[in-house]
C-alpha positions as CSV (number, residue, x, y, z in Angstrom):
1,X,159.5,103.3,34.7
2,X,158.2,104.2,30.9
3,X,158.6,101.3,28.7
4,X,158.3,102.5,24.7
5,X,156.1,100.2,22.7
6,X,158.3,96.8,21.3
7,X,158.5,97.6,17.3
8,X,156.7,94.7,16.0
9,X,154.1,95.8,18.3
10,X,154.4,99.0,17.4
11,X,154.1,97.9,14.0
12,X,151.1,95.9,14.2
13,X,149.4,99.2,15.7
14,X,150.2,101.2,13.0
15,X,149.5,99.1,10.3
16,X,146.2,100.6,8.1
17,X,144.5,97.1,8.6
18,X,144.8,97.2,12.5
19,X,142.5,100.0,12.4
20,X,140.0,98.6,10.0
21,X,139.7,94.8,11.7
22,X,139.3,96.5,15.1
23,X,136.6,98.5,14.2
24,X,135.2,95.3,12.2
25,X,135.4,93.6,15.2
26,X,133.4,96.1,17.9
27,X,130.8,96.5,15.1
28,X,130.4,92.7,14.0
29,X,127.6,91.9,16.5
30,X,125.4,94.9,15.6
31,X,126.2,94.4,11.9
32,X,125.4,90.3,12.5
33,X,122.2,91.7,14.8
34,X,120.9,94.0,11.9
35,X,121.5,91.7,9.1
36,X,119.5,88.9,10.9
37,X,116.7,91.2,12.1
38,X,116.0,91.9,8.8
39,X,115.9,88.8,7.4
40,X,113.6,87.7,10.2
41,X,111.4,90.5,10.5
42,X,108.4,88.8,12.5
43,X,111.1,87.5,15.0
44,X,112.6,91.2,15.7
45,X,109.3,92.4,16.3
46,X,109.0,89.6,18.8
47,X,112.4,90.6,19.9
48,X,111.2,93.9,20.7
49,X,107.6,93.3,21.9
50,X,109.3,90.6,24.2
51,X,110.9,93.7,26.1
52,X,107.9,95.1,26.2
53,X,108.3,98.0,23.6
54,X,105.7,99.3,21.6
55,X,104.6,99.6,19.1
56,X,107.1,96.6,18.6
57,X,107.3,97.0,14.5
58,X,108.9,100.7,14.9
59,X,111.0,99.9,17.2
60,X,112.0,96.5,15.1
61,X,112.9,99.0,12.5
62,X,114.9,101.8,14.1
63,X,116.9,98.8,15.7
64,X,117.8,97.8,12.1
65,X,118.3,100.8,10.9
66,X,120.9,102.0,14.1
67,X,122.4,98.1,13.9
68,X,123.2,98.4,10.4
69,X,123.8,102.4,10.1
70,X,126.2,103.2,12.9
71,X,128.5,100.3,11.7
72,X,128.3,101.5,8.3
73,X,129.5,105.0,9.5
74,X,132.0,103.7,11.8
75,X,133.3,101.4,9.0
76,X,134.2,103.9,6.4
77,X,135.7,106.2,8.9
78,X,133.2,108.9,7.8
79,X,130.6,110.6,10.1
80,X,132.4,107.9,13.0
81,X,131.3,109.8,15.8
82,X,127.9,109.8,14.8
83,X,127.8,105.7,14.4
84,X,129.4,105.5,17.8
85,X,127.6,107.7,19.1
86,X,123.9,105.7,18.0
87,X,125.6,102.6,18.7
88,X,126.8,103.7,22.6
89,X,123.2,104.7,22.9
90,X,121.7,102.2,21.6
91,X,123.8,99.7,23.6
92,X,123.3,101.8,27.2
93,X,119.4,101.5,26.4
94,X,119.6,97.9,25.5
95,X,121.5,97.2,28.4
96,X,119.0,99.4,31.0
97,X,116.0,97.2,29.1
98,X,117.4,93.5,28.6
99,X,119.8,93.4,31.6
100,X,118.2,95.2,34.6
101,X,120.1,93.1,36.8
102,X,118.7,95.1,39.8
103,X,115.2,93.4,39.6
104,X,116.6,90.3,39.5
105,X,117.8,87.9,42.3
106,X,120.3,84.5,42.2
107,X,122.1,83.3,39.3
108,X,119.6,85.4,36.7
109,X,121.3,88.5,38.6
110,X,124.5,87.5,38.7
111,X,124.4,87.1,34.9
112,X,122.4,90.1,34.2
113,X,124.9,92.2,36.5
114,X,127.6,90.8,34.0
115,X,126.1,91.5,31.0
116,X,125.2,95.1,31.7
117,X,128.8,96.0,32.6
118,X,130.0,94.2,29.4
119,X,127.6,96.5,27.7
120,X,129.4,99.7,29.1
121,X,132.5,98.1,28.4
122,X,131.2,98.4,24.6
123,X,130.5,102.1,24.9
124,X,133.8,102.6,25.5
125,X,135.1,101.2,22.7
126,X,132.7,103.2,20.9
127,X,134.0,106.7,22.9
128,X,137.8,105.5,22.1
129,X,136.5,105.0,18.1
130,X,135.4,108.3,17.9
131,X,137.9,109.8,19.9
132,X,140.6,107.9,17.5
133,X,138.7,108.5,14.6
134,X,139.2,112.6,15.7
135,X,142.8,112.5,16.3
136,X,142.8,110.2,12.6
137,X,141.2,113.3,11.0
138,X,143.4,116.0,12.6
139,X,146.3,114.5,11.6
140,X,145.1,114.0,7.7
């Protein structure tokens, strides 16, 4: 049986500031990510030549730029599908290169298996941004 949403719940959903701090929170880590890639370039280009992607300092770079530019659209509610949509691709790829849990065997497996599907998990809160972020706009 349908059970309508309990008013103060209701309420917290509805409030402006729901909306902002959930997006804040999904986009934290990249924003965190960005900000400290930047600040230690030589170590992001480690980062990346690490995982075996070359030529390491462009992809250092375009892992700033999508860390700190998706947010940034996502954020401000302007352009949101496009910053979900870089940061759900950015986060599948990330997750086929830094968690290929099939390779692995044991406890590594076990914990690269967990963090891959975490990392879809993430791409679906970036499909329900931009989804909300639609119904936000048709509504204005």
């Amino acid at each position: 049986m349908y059970s309508p949403t309990p008013r103060l719940i209701a309420a917290i959903l509805d409030h402006p500031a729901t909306w902002f701090v959930a997006r804040l929170a999904l986009t934290g880590p990249y924003i965190l990510g960005g900000v400290v890639k930047l600040t230690d370039w030589h170590g992001a280009v480690a980062e990346q030549a690490h995982f075996g992607l070359q030529p390491a300092a462009f992809f250092a770079a375009l892992t700033i730029a999508v860390e700190l530019i998706g947010p940034a659209l996502i954020l401000a509610d302007r352009l949101a599908w496009l910053g979900a949509g870089m940061l759900g691709v950015f986060t599948l790829l990330a997750a086929l290169v830094a968690n290929a849990f099939w390779t692995l065997h044991g406890a590594e497996r076990f914990m690269a298996t967990n963090a891959f599907f975490e990392h879809l998990g993430l791409i679906g809160g970036f499909a329900l941004v931009a989804v909300v972020s639609r119904l936000r706009e048709r509504r204005a």
